[in-house]
C-alpha positions in Angstrom: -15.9 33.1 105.4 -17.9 29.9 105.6 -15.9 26.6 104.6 -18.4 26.8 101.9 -17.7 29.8 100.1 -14.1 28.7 100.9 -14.4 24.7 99.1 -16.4 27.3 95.9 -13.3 29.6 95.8 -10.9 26.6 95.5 -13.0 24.8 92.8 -13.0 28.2 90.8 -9.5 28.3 91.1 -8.5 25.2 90.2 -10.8 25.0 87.1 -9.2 28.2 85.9 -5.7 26.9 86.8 -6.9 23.4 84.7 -8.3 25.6 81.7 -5.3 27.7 81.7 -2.9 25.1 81.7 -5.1 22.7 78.8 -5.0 25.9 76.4 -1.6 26.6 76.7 -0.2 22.3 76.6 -1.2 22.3 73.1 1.0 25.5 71.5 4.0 24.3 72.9 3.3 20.6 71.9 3.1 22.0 68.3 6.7 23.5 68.3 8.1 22.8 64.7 11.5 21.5 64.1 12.9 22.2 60.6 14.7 20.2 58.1 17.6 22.4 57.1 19.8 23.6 59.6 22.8 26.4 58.6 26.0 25.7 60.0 28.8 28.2 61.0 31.3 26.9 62.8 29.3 24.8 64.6 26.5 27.2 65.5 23.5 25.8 64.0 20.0 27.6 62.4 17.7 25.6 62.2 14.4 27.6 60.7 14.4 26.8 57.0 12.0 24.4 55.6 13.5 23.7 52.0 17.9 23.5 51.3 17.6 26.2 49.0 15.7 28.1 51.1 18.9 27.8 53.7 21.4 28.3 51.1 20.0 31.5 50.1 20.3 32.2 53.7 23.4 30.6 54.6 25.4 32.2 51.5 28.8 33.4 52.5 28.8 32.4 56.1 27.5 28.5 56.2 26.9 25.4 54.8 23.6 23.6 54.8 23.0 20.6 56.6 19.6 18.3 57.5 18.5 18.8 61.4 19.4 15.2 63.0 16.6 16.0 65.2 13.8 16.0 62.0 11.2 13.5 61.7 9.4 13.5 58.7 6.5 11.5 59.5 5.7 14.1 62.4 4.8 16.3 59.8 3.0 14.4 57.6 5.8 14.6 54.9 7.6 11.8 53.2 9.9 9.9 54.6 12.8 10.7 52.1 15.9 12.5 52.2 15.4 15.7 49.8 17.0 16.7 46.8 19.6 18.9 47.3 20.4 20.3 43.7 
């Protein structure tokens, strides 16, 4: 092989590894973090969006408490605690 086709196969390479790795940055940048955690003896759930939502899920075996690790100007909501009633 000639140092030519050689320096072309590297430059493929790498612009596939750089396209690869561009496509994929952004899905894991994008990872939600809920508001509502469920709590069970200090397990935590945190997948539900709304406190009913996590009571319904967390009836019988939980309590519902907000994720400390929530930021609500990440997601373009309020700032404000919600209304748990």
């Amino acid at each position: 092989m000639k140092v030519t086709q050689i320096r072309l196969a590297l430059l493929v390479a790498s612009s596939a590894a750089v396209t690869v790795l561009s496509v994929a940055a952004p899905a894991y940048a994008e990872a939600r973090v809920y508001q509502w955690c469920a709590n069970h003896r200090g397990s935590m759930e945190c997948y539900y969006s709304s406190y009913q939502q996590c009571q319904a899920s967390a009836s019988g075996w939980g309590i519902c408490v907000e994720n400390p690790f929530y930021r609500p100007e990440r997601y373009g909501a309020p700032a404000l605690r919600s209304n748990r009633g």
